[in-house]
N, C-alpha and C positions, 0 to 999 in steps of 0.2 A: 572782809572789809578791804575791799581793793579798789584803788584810785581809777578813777574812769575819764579822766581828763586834765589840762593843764591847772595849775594855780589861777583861782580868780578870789575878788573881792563881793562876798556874797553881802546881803542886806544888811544897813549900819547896826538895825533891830538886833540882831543877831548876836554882835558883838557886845551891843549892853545885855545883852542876857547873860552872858557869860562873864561880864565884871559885875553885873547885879549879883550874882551868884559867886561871887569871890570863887570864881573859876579861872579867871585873867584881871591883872588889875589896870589900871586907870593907862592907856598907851602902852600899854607893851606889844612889845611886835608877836605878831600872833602870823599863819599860814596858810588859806582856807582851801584843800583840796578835794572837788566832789566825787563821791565814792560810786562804784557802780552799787545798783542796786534795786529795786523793784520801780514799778511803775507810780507807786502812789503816796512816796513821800521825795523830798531833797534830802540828802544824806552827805556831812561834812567830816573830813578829818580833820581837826585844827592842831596844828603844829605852835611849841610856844617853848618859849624857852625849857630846854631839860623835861619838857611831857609832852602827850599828845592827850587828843579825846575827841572824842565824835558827838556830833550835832544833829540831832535828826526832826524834819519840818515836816507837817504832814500835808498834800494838796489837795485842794479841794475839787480839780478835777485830775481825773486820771491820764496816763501817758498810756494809749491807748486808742486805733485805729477806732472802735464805735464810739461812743458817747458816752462816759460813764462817769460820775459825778457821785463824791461821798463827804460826808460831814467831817468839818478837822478836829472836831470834838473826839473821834476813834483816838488820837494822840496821846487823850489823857485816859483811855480802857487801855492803851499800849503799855504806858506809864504802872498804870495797874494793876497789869499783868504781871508786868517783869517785876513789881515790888514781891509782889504773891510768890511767884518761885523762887525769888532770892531769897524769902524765907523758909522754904521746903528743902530747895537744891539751888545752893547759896553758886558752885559750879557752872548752872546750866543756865545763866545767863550774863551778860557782862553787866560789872559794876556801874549802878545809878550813881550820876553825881547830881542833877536839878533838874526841876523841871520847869516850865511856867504853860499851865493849862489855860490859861487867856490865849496866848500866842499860838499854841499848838506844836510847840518845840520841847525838848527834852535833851541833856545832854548825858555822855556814859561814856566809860572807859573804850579809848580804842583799842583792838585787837587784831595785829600784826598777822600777814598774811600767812607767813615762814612759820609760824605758830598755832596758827589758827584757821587752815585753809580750809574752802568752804567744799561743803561735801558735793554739791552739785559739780563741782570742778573734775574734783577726783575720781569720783565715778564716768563723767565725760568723757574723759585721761584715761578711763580703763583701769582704776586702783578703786575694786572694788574688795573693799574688807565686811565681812559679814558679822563680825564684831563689831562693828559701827552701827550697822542698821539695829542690832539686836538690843546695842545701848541705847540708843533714840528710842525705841520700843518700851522699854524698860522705865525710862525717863517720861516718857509720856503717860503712861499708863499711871504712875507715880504720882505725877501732879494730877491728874483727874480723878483718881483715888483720894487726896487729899483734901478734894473740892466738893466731894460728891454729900449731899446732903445738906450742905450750907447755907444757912437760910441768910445770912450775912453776904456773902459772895453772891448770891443769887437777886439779891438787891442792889447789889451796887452792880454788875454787871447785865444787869439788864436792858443789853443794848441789842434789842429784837430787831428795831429801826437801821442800824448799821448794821448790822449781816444782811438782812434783807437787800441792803445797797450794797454791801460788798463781793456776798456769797449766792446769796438765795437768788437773788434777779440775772448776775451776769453768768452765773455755771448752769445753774437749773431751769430759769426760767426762757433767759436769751437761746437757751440748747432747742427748750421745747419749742421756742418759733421758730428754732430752725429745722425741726423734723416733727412734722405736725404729725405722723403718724405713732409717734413715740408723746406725746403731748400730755395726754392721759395719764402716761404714767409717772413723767417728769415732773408734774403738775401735783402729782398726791404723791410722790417722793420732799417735792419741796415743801409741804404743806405739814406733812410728818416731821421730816426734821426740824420748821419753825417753832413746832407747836412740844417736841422732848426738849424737856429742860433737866437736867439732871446733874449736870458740872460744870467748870469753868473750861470751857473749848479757847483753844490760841488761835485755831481759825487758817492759819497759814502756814501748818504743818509739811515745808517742802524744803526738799535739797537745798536751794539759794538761801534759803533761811538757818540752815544749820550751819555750825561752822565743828569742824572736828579739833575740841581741843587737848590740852596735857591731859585734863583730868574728864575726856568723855566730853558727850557733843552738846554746844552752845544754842541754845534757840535763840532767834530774834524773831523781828516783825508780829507784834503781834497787835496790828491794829485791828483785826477782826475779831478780838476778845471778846467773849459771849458764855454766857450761862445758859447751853443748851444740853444739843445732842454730841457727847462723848464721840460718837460712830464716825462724825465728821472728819475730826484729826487723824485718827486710821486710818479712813479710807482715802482722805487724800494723799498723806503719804504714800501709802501701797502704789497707788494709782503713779506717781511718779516713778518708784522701780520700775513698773511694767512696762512705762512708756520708753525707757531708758535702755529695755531689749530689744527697740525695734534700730537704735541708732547706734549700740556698744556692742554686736553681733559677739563680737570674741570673749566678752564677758557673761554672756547672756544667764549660763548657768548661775555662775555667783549671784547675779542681781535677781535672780526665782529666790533663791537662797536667801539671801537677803530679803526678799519679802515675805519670805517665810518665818523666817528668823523675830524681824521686827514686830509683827501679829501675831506669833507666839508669843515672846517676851512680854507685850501688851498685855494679852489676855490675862497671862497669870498675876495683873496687878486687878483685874477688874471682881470688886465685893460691893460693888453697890446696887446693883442688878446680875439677874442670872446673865452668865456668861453667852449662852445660846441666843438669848435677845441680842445680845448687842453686839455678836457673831451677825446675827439676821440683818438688823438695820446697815452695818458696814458692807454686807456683800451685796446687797441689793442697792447703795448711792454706789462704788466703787463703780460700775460700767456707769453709771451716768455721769461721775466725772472725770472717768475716760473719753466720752463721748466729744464732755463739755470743755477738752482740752483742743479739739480740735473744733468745733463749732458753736463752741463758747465766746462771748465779750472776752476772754485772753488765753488762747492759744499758745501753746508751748511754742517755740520758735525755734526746735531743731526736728519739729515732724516737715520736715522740707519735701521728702519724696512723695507722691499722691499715694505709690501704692502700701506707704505706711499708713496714711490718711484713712484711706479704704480699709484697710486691715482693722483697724480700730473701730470704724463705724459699724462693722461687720458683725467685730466678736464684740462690740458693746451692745448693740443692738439687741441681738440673740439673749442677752443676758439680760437687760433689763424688759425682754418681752417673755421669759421664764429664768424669771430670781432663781438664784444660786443662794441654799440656808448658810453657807459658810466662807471666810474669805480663803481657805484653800480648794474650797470646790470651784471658785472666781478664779485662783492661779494654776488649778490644773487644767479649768476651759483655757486659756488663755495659752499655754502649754502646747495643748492638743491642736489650736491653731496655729499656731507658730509652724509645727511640726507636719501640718496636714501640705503635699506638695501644693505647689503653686499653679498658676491654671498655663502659666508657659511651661512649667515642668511636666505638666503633665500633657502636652501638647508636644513636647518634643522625645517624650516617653511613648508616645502613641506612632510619633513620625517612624522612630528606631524600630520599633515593635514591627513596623508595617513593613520597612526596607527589607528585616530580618527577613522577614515569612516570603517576601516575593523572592526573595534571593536560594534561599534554601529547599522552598515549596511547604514546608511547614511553621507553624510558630518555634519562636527560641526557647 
């Protein structure tokens, strides 16, 4: 939770929320600084005498070069969510103080960066701990074990209509218009996923959303909360390691490691279906939301070079036109590409080759 801008005076709304909620009282001087943070809510720290606490607004359109447009009602599945793990794994999300589901606002404990720094950062930075990812593994697997069977949870989070707008149309659907030859299969990927319902999925299982704290990593964001497909949260995650080797070169091994680590740990919480199922489902969406990170409604925003771009479309492709049954058979293809020379490397291996043999009258 890190400041993304100067101090401003955000909506008066705002402020009565927070003395409606005997959170600030009647004029006291209060702070409002806005926090960087994803694309589809306003995100405050408010400073106030002796505490702080965060403010979070959900919009109702996205910040986001295509058109993307989601109900602020997700606000109160967010709200939802985080109530649901802070009774599981009281830890692994920061403290709720109000909410008000009219407004589509929610307030909770702020969490200090020196403290609490977000994982996408460190990994950036090249501090990759593979004990981090293996605990997010662990932690995930954890709360969807807890959810799985719930005829409870599975009623109040049936929010088919909001994944659909937040997940299913701009990763899976916006990808297949953009590779009509892959169409087909993006199409009956997204169709499967809609149609498994089997736990409460957070929906927005990624680096920016974790924060690494004292006691083990913090999830937020989870306005995409949904009683479906478990596989989702895996393989989104995962799918961020991967992306994270083509731009941390010098870390590369760790972050394999680490997506190793964390779909291990997973698996061994998963008793609500056979393991191999939902091995299958995560290795087969995994290259489609690799795909959908660069030809998707919201592309990751450090794939900058094209022939990372390419590299991705390539070994995603491949994979979702012959499914991988497991997601380490997905990180050893991935691996193998990496590893495989490049077509100037291999063009300049050809040049050397060629200079040798006219020079010497034989091959070297």
């Amino acid at each position: 939770m890190s400041p993304s801008a100067a101090p401003e005076t955000p909506d008066p709304a705002l402020s009565d929320f927070l003395t409606a909620h005997k959170l600030a009282r009647p004029g006291e001087a209060a702070q409002w600084t806005p926090l960087a943070g994803g694309v589809s809510s306003d995100l405050w720290r408010v400073d106030l005498p002796g505490r702080s606490l965060c403010v979070k607004r959900a919009l109702a359109r996205l910040r986001v070069a295509a058109a993307w447009e989601a109900p602020v009602s997700r606000n109160a599945y967010e709200w939802a969510w985080m109530r649901f793990a802070s009774l599981r794994r009281p830890d692994s999300v920061p403290e709720l103080l109000a909410h008000d589901p009219e407004a589509g606002l929610f307030a909770m404990a702020y969490l200090p960066a020196e403290r609490y720094p977000m994982w996408k950062s460190q990994l950036l930075a090249g501090e990759v701990e593979v004990a981090t990812a293996a605990a997010v593994g662990e932690v995930l697997g954890a709360l969807h074990a807890a959810s799985a069977g719930d005829t409870v949870l599975a009623a109040e989070f049936a929010t088919d209509a909001n994944f659909h707008a937040l997940r299913i149309e701009p990763y899976l659907l916006a990808t297949a218009a953009a590779h009509p030859g892959l169409a087909d299969i993006l199409q009956s990927l997204a169709d499967r996923t809609a149609g498994t319902h089997l736990a409460l999925v957070h929906g927005d299982v990624s680096p920016k959303n974790i924060l690494v704290g004292p006691s083990g990593p913090v999830l937020l964001d989870a306005e995409c909360a949904w009683y479906g497909d478990p596989a989702f949260d895996l393989a989104f995650c995962v799918n961020h390691l991967l992306l994270k080797t083509l731009v941390v070169p010098g870390r590369r091994a760790e972050l394999l490691q680490s997506a190793h680590a964390l779909a291990a740990q997973y698996v061994r919480q998963v008793d609500w279906e056979p393991r191999s199922a939902l091995e299958a489902r995560t290795a087969s969406l995994l290259p489609a939301l690799l795909l959908a990170r660069v030809d998707g409604k919201s592309p990751v925003e450090y794939l900058t070079d094209d022939r990372h771009r390419l590299f991705v479309r390539t070994v995603a492709s491949a994979l979702l036109r012959a499914p991988a049954a497991t997601v380490v058979a997905v990180l050893d293809a991935w691996v193998t590409a990496l590893e495989a020379p490049t077509e100037t490397e291999t063009e300049t291996e050809t040049e050397t080759e060629t200079e040798t043999e006219t020079e010497s009258g034989r091959p070297a």
